[in-house]
N, C-alpha and C positions, 0 to 999 in steps of 0.2 A: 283906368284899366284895373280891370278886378283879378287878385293873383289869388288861389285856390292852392293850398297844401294840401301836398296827399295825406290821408288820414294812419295817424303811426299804430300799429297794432303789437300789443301786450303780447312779447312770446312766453310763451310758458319756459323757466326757466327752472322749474325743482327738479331734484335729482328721483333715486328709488328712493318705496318707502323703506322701512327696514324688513316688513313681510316679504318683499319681492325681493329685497338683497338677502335671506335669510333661504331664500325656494331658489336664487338661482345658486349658493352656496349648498344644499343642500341634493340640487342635482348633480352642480361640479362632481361634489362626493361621491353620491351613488354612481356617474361616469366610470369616478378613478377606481369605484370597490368592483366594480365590472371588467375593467381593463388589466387591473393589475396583475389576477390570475393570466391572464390571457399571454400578458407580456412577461410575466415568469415563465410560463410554460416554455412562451417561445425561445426565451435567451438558452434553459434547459434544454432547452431540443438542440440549439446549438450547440453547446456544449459537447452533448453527446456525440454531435455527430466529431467534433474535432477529437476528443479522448479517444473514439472508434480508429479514423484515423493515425491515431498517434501510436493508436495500440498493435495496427494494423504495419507498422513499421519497424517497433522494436521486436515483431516477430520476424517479420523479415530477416533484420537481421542476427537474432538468433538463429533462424535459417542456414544466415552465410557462415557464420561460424561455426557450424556443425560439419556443414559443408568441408570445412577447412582444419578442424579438427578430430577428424578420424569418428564423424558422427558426436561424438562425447559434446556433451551441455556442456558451459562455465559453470564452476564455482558462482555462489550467491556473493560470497566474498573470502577473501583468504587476506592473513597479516604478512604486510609489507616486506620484502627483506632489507629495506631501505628507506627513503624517505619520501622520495618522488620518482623511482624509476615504477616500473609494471612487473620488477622482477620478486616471485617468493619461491620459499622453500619447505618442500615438503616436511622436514626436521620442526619448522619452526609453528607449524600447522596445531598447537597444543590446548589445551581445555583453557589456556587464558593465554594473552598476549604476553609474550616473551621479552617486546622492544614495543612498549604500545606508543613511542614517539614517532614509530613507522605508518603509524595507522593502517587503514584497508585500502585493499584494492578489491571493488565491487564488480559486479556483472559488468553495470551498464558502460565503466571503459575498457573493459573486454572484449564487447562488441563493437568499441571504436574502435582498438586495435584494426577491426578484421570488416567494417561496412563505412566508418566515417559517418555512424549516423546521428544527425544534429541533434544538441543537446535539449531542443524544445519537444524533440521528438518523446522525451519521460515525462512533460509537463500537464498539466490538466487545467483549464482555466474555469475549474469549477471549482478549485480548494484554494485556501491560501497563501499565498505567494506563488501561486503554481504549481507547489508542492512541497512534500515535508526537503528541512535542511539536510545537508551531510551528518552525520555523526560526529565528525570533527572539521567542520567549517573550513578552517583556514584562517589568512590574514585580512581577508576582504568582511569588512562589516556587515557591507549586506546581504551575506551569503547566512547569516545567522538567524535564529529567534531571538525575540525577546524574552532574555533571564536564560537562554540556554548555554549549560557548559558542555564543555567535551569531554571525555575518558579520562583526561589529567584533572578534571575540576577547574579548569581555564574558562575564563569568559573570554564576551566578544573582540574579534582581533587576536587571538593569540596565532602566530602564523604554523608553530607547530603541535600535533600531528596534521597532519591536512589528508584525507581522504582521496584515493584514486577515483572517482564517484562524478555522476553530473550532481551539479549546485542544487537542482532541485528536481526532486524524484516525486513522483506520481504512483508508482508501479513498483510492488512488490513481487518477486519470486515464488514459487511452490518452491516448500523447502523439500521436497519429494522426489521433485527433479531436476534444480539447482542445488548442492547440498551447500551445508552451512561448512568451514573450513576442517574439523574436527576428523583431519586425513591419520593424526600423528597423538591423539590422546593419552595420556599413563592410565592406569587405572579402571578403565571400563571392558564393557564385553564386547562393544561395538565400535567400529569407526566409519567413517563419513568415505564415502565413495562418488566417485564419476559416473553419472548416466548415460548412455548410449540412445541415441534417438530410436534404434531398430530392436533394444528391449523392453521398448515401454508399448504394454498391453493400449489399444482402441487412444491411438492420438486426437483423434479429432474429438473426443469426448474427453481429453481429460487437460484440466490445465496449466498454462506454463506462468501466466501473470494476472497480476488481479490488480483491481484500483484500489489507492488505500484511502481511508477514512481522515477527513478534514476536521480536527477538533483544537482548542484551545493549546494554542502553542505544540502541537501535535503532540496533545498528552496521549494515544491511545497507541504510541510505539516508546514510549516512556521507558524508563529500568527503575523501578522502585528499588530493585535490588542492591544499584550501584552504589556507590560512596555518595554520589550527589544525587540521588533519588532523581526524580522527578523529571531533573530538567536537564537529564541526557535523554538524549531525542537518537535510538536505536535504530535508526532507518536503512540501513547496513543491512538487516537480519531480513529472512524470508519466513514465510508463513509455512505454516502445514496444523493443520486440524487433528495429527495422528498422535496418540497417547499410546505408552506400552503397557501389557495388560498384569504386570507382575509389578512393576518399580514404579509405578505411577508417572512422577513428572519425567523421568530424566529419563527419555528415551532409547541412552547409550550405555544403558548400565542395563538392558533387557539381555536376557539370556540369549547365547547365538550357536549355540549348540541345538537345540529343543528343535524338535521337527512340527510342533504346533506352531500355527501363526502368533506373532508373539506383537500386532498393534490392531489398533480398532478406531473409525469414525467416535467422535463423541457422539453420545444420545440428543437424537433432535428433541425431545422434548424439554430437555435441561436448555439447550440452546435458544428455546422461543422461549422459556424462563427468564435468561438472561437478558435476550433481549428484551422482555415486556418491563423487567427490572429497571433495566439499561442505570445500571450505578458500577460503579467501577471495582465494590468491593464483589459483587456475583461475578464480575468478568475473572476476575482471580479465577476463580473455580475453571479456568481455561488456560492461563496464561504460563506457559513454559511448561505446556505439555511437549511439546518438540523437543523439549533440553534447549531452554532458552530463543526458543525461536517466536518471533511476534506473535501476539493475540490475536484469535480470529477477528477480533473488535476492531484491529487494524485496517480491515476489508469495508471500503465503502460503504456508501447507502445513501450519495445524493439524490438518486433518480428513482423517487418515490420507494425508498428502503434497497435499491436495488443500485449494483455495480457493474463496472465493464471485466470484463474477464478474455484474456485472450488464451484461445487452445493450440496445441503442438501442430496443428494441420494449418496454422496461420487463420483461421474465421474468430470473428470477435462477436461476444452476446453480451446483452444488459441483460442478469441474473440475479434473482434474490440467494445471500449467502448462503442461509441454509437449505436451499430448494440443490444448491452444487453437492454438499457435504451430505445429505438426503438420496442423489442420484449417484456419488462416488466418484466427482469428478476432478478430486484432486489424485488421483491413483488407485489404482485396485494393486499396487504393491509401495512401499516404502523404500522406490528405487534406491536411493542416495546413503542409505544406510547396509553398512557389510552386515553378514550372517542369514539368519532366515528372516525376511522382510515380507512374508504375506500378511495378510489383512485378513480379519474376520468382517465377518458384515457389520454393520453399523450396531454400536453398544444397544439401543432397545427394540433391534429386530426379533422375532419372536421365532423364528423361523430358520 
């Protein structure tokens, strides 16, 4: 009997060359430089729509607490009269803190007080940690930045002062219509007033909070001025773009006698200066024009140079800052501030 083997045949067993492992690493590439805008775009887009949302809530409930407060805005924030209750005093309201172991009590649990509205509701998952820290943290570590102190020069963990405040804030105030505490001053011509939601000129155009700017350990609400520079994190303070047009920075030292308007938009062109500069020493040329109230540099710009903005009629927009400050939408008065608080048109109107 004749046995026959099947015949074994040679598989080709080499791998790529390196040209072909070289073209398929080279498309991978080209894939991922394709997609990657694509899926930026789209996490941003989420983003926005959640910060919309979130924005869309803390008006609400500034809503209710107007509601419930005889019309009248909160305070942006006022000094404690204690250490953890929600109680102050007008007396105590002065150009510095009196007891700064009492630290602040800010807007946003003011509006707990009076909606209970969740503290993620201040958050932005587009900056990070979700947003800048308290001004004075607290005893929880990670309620902190890295290298940041408090008002005493404390680092991280010191339990006291601890801020009335959510852990982490997204949203800053118009200081124009939340005022800054500055009820009870010595010395100046002007003091810090309560706004009434039915004296404020064109609600729906003008704004009540703005997103703030995500930078390096949230250097861009910083106090260079403080004892420990740099790395007290102001996030307490609201915004206003309004400069007085005789004392320069300090707002509350502007005459309040005078029957001419006595504040002014900055000049857009100096502002698109700044920003094309974008260096910290041209922001000076802004910074505590309010009488110490944050930099407009504070304001956003993740969504292609552009921020969310919420207005007093509760509608939220993605806006370029100076396209706001350009149309006059943080006040056409300098509600928050006692004496004559008109506006002239913007510093390089010709008109």
């Amino acid at each position: 009997m004749h046995c026959t083997h099947p015949q074994t045949r040679q598989r080709n067993t080499s791998g790529f060359t390196l040209i072909e492992l070289l073209v398929v690493i080279a498309i991978i590439a080209l894939l991922i430089g394709i997609l990657l805008p694509s899926l930026s775009s789209a996490r941003k887009s989420a983003w926005a729509v959640v910060i919309s949302s979130n924005a869309r809530t803390v008006l609400l409930a500034d809503t209710l607490y107007t509601g419930n407060n005889r019309e009248y805005h909160p305070p942006s924030y006022v000094y404690g009269a204690d250490r953890d209750s929600m109680e102050w005093r007008l007396n105590m309201q002065r150009a510095t803190h009196p007891q700064r172991i009492n630290g602040y009590i800010h807007w946003s649990y003011a509006l707990f007080d009076n909606g209970e509205v969740p503290q993620d509701a201040f958050e932005s998952p587009a900056v990070t940690s979700r947003g800048a820290p308290r001004t004075n943290p607290g005893g929880n570590p990670d309620d902190w930045e890295l290298g940041q102190v408090n008002d005493l020069g404390q680092g991280e963990g010191a339990d006291w002062p601890r801020d009335r405040q959510v852990p982490r804030l997204a949203f800053a105030a118009n200081g124009a219509i939340m005022p800054r505490n500055k009820f009870n001053p010595t010395g100046v011509q002007r003091k810090a007033q309560l706004v009434r939601q039915n004296k404020i000129f064109s609600p729906s155009s003008t704004i009540l909070i703005a997103e703030l700017k995500d930078t390096a350990q949230w250097r861009s609400l910083a106090d260079p001025g403080s004892e420990s520079g740099e790395n007290v994190i102001k996030s307490h303070r609201p915004i206003t773009p309004f400069f007085g047009l005789s004392a320069g920075a300090d707002v509350y030292n502007e005459p309040s006698s005078l029957s001419l308007p006595r504040f002014s938009y900055p000049e857009i062109e100096q502002l698109r200066q700044i920003r094309k500069e974008t260096t910290y020493d041209a922001i000076g040329l802004i910074v505590g024009q309010g009488g110490s109230s944050s930099s407009l540099e504070a304001v956003g710009d993740t969504f292609n140079g552009k921020a969310t903005f919420g207005y007093l009629d509760g509608h939220v927009e993605l806006r370029d800052l100076i396209d706001t400050i350009e149309d006059r939408e943080w006040g056409e008065k300098f509600y928050s501030i006692s004496g004559n608080n008109k506006l002239v048109k913007n510093a390089d109107d010709e008109d």
